[in-house]
GUDODO-226167 format. One record per residue (C-alpha): x, y, z. Coordinates in steps of 0.5 Angstrom, whole numbers, plus 500, padded with zeros to 3 digits. Example, Ala and Ser with C-alpha at 12.3 -4.5 7.8 and 13.67 -1.06 7.14 Angstrom:
2
NUSE,525,491,516 $
NUSE,527,498,514 $
//
This chain:
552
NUSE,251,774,750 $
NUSE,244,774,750 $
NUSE,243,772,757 $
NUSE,238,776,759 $
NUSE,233,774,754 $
NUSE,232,767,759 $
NUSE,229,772,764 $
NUSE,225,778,760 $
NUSE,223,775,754 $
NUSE,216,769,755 $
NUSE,216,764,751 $
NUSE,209,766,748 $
NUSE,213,772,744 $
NUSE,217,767,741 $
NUSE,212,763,739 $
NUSE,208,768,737 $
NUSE,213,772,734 $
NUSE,215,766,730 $
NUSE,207,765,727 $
NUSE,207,772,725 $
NUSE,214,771,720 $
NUSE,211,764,717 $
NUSE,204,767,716 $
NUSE,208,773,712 $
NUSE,213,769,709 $
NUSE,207,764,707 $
NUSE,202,769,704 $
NUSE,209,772,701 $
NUSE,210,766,697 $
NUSE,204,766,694 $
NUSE,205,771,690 $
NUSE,213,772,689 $
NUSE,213,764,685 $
NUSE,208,766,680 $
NUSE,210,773,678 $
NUSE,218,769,677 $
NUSE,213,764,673 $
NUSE,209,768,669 $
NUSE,216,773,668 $
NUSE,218,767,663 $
NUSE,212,765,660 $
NUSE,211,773,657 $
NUSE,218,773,656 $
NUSE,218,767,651 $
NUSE,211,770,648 $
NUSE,214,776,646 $
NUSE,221,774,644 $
NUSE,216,770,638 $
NUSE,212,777,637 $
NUSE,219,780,635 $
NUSE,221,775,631 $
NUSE,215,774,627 $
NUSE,212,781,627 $
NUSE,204,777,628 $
NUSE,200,783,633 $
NUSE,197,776,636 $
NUSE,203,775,639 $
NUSE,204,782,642 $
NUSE,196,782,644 $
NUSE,198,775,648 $
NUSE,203,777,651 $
NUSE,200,784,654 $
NUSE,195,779,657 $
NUSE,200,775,661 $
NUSE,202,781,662 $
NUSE,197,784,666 $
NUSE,196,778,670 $
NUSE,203,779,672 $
NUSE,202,785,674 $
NUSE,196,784,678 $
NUSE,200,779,682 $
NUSE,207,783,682 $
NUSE,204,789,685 $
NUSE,201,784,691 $
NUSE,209,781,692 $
NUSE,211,787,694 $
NUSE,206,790,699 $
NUSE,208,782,703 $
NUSE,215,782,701 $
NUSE,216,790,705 $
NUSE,212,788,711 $
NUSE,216,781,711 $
NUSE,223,785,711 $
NUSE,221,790,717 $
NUSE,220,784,722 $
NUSE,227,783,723 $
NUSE,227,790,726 $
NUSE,220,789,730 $
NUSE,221,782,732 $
NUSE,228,779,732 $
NUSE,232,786,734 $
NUSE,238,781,737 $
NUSE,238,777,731 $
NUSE,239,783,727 $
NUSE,243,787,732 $
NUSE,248,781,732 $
NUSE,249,779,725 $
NUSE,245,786,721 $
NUSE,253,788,717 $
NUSE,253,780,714 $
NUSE,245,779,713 $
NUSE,244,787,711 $
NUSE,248,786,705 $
NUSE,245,783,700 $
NUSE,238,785,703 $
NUSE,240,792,701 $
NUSE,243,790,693 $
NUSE,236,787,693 $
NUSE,232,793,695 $
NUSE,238,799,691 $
NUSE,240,793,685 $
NUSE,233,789,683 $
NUSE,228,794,686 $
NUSE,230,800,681 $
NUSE,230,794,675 $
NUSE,223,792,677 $
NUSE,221,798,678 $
NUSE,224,802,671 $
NUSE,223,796,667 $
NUSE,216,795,668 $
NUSE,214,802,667 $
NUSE,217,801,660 $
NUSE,213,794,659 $
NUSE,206,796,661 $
NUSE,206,804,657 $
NUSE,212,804,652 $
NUSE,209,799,647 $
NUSE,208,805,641 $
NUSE,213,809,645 $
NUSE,219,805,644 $
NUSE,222,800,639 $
NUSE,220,792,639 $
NUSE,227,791,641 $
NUSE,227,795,647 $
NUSE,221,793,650 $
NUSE,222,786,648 $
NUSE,229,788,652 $
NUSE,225,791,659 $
NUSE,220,785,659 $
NUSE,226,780,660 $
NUSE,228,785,665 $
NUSE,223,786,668 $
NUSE,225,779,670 $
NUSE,231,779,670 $
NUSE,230,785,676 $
NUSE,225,780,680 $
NUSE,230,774,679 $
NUSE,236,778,682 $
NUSE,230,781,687 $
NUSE,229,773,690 $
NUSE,238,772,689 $
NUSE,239,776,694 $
NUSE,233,774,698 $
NUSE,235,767,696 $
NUSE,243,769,700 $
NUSE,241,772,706 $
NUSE,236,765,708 $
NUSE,241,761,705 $
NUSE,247,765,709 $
NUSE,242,763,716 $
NUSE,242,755,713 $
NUSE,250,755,713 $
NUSE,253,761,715 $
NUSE,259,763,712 $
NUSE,264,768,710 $
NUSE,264,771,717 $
NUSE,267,772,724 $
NUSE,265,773,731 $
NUSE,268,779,734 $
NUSE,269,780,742 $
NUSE,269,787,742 $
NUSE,264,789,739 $
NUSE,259,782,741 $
NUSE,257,782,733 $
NUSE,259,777,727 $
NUSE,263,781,722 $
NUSE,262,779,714 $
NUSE,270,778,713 $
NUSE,269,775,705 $
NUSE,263,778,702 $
NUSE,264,774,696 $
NUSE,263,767,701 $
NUSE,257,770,702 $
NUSE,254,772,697 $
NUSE,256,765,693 $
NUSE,257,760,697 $
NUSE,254,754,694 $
NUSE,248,752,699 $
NUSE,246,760,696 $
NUSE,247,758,689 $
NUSE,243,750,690 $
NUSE,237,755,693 $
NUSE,237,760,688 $
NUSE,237,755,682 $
NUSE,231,750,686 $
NUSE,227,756,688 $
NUSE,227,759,682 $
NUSE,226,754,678 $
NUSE,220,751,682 $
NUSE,217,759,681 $
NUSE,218,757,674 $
NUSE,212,750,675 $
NUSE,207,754,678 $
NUSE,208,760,672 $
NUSE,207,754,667 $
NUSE,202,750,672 $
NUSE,197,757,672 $
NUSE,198,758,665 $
NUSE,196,751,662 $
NUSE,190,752,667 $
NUSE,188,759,664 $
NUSE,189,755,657 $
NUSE,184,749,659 $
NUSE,179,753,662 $
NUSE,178,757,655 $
NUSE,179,750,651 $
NUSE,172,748,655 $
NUSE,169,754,654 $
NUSE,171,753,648 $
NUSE,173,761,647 $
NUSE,180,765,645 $
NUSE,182,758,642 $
NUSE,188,760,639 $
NUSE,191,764,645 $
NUSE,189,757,649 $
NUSE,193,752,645 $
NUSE,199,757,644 $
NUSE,200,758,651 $
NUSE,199,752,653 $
NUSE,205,749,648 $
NUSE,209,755,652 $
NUSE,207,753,658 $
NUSE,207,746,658 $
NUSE,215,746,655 $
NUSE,217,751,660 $
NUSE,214,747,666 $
NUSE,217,740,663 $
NUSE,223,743,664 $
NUSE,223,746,670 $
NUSE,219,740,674 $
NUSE,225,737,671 $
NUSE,230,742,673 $
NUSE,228,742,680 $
NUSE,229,734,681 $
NUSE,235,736,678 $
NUSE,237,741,684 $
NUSE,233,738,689 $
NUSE,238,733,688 $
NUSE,244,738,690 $
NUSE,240,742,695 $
NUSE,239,735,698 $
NUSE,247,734,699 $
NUSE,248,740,701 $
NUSE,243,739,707 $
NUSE,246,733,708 $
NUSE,253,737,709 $
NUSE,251,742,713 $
NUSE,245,741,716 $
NUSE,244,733,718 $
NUSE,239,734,723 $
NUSE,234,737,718 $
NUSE,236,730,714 $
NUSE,235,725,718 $
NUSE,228,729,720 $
NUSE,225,729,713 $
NUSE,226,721,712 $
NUSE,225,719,719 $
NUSE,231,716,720 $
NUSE,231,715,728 $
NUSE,239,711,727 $
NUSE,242,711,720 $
NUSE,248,708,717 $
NUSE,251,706,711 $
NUSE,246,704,705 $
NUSE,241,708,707 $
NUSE,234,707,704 $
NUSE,230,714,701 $
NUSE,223,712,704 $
NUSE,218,712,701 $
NUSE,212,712,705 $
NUSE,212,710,712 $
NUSE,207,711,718 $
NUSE,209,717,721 $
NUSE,203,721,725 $
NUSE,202,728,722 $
NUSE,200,730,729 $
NUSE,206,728,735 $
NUSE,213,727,735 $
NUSE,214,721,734 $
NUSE,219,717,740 $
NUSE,225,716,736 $
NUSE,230,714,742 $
NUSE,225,708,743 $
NUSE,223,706,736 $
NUSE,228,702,730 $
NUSE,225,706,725 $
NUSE,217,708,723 $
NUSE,212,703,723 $
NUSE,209,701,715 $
NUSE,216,704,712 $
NUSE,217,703,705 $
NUSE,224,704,701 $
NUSE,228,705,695 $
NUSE,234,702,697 $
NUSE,240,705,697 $
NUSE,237,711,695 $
NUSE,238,716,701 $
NUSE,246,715,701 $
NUSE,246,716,693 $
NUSE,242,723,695 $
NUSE,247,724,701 $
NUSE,253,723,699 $
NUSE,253,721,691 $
NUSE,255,713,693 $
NUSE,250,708,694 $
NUSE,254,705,700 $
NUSE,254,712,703 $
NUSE,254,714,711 $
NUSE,248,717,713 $
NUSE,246,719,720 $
NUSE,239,719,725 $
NUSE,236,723,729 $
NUSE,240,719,734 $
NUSE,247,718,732 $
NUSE,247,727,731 $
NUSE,245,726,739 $
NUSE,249,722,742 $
NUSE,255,724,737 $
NUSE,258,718,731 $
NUSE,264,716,727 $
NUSE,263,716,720 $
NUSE,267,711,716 $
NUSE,272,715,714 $
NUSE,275,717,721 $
NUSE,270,723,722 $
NUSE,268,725,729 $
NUSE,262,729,731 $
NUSE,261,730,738 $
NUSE,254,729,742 $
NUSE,250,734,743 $
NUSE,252,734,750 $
NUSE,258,735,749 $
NUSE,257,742,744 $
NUSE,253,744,749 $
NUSE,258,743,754 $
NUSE,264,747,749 $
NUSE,257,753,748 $
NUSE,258,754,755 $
NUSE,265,755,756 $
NUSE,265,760,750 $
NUSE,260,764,753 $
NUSE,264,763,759 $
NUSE,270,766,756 $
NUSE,267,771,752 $
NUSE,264,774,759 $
NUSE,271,773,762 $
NUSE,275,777,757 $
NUSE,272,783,756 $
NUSE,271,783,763 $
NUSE,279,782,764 $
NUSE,279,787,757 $
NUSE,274,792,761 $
NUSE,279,791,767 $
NUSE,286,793,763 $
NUSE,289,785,764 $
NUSE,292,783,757 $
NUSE,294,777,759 $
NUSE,287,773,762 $
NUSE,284,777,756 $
NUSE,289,773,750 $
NUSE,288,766,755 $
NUSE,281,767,755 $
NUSE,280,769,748 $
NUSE,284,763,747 $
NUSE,278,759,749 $
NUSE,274,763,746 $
NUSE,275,761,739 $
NUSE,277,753,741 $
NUSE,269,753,742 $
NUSE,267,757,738 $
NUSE,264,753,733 $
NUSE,258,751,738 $
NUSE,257,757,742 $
NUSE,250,757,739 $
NUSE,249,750,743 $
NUSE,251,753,750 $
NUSE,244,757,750 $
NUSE,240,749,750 $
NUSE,237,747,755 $
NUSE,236,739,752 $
NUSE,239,736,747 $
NUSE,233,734,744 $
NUSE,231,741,743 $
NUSE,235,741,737 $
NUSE,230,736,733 $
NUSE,226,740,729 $
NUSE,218,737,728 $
NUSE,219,731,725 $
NUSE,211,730,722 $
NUSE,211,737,719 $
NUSE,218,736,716 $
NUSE,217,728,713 $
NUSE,210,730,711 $
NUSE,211,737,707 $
NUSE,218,733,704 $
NUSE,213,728,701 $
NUSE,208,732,698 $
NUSE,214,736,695 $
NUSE,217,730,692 $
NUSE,210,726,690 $
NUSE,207,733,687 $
NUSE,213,734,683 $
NUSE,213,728,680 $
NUSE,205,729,677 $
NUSE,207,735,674 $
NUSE,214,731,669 $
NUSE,208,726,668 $
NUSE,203,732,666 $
NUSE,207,736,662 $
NUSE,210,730,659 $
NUSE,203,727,658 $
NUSE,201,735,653 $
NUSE,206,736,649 $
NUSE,205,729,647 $
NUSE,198,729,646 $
NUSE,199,737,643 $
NUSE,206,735,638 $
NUSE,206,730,634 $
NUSE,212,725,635 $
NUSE,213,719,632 $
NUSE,210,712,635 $
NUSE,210,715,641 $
NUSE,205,719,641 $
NUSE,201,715,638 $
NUSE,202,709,643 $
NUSE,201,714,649 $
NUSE,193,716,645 $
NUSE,192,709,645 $
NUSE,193,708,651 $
NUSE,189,713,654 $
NUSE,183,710,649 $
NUSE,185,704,652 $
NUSE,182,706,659 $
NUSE,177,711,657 $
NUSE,181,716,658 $
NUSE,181,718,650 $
NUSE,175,718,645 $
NUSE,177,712,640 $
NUSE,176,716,634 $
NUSE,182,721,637 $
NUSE,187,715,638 $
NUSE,190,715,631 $
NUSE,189,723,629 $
NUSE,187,728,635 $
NUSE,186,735,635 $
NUSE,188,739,641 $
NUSE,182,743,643 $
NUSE,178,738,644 $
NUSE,182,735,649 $
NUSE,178,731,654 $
NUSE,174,735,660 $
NUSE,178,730,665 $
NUSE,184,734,663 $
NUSE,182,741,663 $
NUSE,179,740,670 $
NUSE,186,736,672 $
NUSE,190,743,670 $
NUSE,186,747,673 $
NUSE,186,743,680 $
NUSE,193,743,679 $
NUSE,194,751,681 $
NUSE,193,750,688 $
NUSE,197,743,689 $
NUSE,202,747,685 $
NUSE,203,753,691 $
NUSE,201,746,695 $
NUSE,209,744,693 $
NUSE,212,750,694 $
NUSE,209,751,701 $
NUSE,211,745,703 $
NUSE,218,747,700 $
NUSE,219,752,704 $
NUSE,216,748,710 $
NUSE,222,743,709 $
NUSE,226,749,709 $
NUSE,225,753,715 $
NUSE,221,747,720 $
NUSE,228,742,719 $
NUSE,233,748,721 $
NUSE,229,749,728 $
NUSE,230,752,733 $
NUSE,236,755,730 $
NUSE,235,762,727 $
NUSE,242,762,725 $
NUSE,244,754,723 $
NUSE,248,751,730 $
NUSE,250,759,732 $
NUSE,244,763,735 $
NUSE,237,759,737 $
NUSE,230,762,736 $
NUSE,230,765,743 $
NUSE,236,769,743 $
NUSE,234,772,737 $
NUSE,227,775,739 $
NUSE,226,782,741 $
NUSE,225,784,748 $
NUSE,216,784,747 $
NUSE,210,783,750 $
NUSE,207,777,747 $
NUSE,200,782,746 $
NUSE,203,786,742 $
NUSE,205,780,737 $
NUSE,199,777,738 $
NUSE,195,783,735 $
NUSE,200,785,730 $
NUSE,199,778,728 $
NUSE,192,778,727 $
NUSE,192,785,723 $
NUSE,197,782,718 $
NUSE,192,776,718 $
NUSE,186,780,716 $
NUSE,190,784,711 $
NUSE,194,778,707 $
NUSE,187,774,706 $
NUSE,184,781,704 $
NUSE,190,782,699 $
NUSE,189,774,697 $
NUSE,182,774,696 $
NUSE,182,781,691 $
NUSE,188,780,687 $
NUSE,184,772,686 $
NUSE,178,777,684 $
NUSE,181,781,680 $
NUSE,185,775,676 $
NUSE,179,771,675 $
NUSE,175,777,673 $
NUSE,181,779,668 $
NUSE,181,773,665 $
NUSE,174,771,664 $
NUSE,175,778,660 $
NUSE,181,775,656 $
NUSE,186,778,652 $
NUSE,184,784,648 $
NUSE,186,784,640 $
NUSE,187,790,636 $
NUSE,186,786,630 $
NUSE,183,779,630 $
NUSE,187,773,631 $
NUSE,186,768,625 $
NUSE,185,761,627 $
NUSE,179,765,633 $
NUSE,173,762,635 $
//
């Protein structure tokens, strides 16, 4: 099928090529979480404007709303440029699969973008030209629009974890969508869109509650300080918790359909039943680790049972290594999986047959095309594994995935225990609070005075500086997140279907090399003004048509 790639294409393209995408997916997801986040944090401030009819209210959200504005209109450029790579530098991933991955990318760009973009006109000029209802209405829609925007992005990505929904032609040599609602709904689709949204949401309230502490230490905008840091601190409370939550689920539907990608994160060389979550183990950041050889990373320390439970619900659960996926296992329950080897070999005979009907079609031989076509589709399900060479070429890059998944997790717990730790030091819940103060007056990490009767804008500086150093570690998480993601499914551009280098398009690696350097130039200089602007909008600070009245 695409045969001739292995003679005309170096690999400095593919990896070149590959570069450039993750350099554009990574800057692009610095801005899109940020724009969800603050999409409901605004959101939420101006639903209290309408219910109360307090300008402070309106005035404070049209604050938030020019940060998200700043970092919307820097989303979009990124997100344009990202789409337009799939033609320039994986012109046979798009050719091969664009009437399946071109679907939801259009509903985005006709669907989410005409939203976003009639919305968030009525949000920033129709605050004196419409009714409170209305322009409460197109803020949240303006959300919303964003939201939808990252369904159908969320889709397509999900679509190339588990493919489903679609049927491979032989006539046409191109995977056909054969039921949209499959694909636009399948529950991978549905577990990655609630856990990144929901993560969009942590850095949101991280960015927000840092913005808040920086004026309780200047002790400036006291009360836009202390509201929005309520707001915030609730919101990312509950999306830390949420996104435990749905990592949960991703994780079963990772086991399922991409075990590999499993047994990379955790470092499992040989798994089992009763498999144990590793905590920490000594795993090196900078080589693949020799897991035909090694039992397990030196130094590991685990929660028993616990990556069965994550697996498979049950904490007796059957797991496979890196090891039983090479060299084929037998599940518990009588379930067979064939050795790479053997996927391999069944590739090479669809690739075979595929070649042979429609050179029998070609010919008019109706009967070797319907016996050819028959081994077609019995091997189908691995032709993707025909265009390997070494079965090892299918464990993606254990460090980056152990690593990246480690510091998700690890971050992810800091923020519960941080969001948790504000709305008991800002809202006043019986004993509770109060044994949570005294201990921290117990570590010097509280005046005494403030054990027993404590005013939240004179939180100690240790706090303000911990908030504002969480912004970066939240985008930190989120990266790694998408690291996970799209290192563990290495080398495959479409899950078990079609590998990196039977995507790429037929380019000089110069060309990819300059265009990848222009791009990097380009997205830091959009990093470094969008930054700018913000930090100057904020030491700004919100305008007030009227004074608020608990100002400093």
């Amino acid at each position: 099928m695409f045969s001739h790639l292995f003679l005309s294409v170096d690999a400095g393209t593919i990896d070149w090529s590959r570069a450039q995408f993750a350099l554009t997916a990574i800057y692009h997801w610095l801005f899109v979480p940020l724009t969800l986040g603050l999409a409901v944090i605004m959101g939420i401030i101006e639903t209290k404007f309408y219910c109360t009819g307090d300008t402070f209210w309106r005035d404070a959200a049209k604050f938030w709303q020019k940060l998200f504005g700043i970092n919307f209109a820097m989303g979009v450029a990124t997100g344009i440029i990202l789409e337009f790579e799939f033609g320039t530098n994986w012109s046979n991933y798009s050719w091969f699969v664009g009437d399946i991955f071109g679907a939801p990318l259009a509903i985005e760009g006709i669907l989410a973008f005409f939203m976003e973009s009639t919305f968030v006109a009525v949000m920033y000029f129709g605050w004196k030209k419409v009714s409170r209802g209305f322009h409460l209405a197109s803020t949240w829609l303006t959300g919303l629009g964003a939201t939808i925007s990252a369904w159908w992005i969320l889709v397509a990505n999900a679509w190339m974890q588990n493919p489903v929904g679609c049927e491979f032609n032989p006539d046409t040599m191109r995977n056909e969508m054969v039921d949209f609602f499959a694909v636009a709904f399948s529950p991978f689709a549905v577990g990655k869109f609630f856990h990144t949204v929901i993560s969009a949401w942590i850095i949101g309230a991280v960015f927000c509650v840092g913005v808040c502490s920086w004026y309780l230490m200047k002790k400036r905008e006291v009360r836009l300080a202390k509201e929005s840091l309520k707001i915030g601190a609730i919101v990312g409370l509950v999306a830390s918790l949420g996104a435990a939550f749905t990592g949960h689920i991703s994780g079963q539907q990772v086991a399922k359909a991409q075990p590999m990608k499993l047994a990379a994160m955790e470092a499992l060389y040989n798994g089992g039943t009763d498999q144990g979550l590793t905590a920490v183990a000594l795993v090196n950041p900078f080589c693949q680790p020799d897991y035909a050889n090694e039992e397990s990373p030196a130094l590991k320390i685990e929660v028993p049972y616990a990556l069965s439970v994550m697996a498979t619900n049950d904490p007796h659960g059957y797991v496979p290594g890196i090891n039983d996926i090479l060299n084929g296992y037998t599940t518990p329950d009588g379930h067979v999986e064939p050795s790479v080897d053997e996927k391999m070999e069944m590739g090479r005979k669809a690739i075979a047959a595929l070649a042979a009907y429609r050179k029998a079609k070609k010919a008019g031989d109706e009967q070797n095309a319907a016996s050819e076509l028959a081994v077609l589709k019995a091997n189908m399900q691995y032709m993707g594994y025909g265009y390997i060479k070494d079965k090892h070429d299918i464990v993606p890059y254990v460090p980056v995935n152990f690593w990246a998944f480690r510091l998700m997790v690890g971050l992810g717990c800091v923020f519960i225990v941080f969001f948790a730790l504000i709305l008991l030091l800002v809202y006043e819940i019986p004993y509770v609070s109060v044994i949570v103060r005294r201990l921290l007056a117990t570590f010097g990490l509280l005046p005494e005075t403030e054990a027993d009767s404590y005013d939240s804008t004179r939180l100690p500086d240790w706090h303000h500086w911990l908030a504002i150093a969480l912004i970066p570690l939240a985008y930190i998480a989120s990266e790694s997140g998408w690291l996970v993601a799209e290192f563990g499914r290495q080398p495959w551009t479409i899950q078990d279907m079609l590998p990196t280098w039977a995507a790429i398009s037929d380019l000089h690696s110069s060309s990819v090399i300059v265009t990848f350097f222009l791009f990097l130039i380009l997205f830091t200089t959009m990093l470094a003004v969008e930054i700018s602007i913000l930090l100057k909008q904020i030491k700004k600070g919100p305008e007030y048509e009227q004074l608020p009245a608990a100002t400093d």
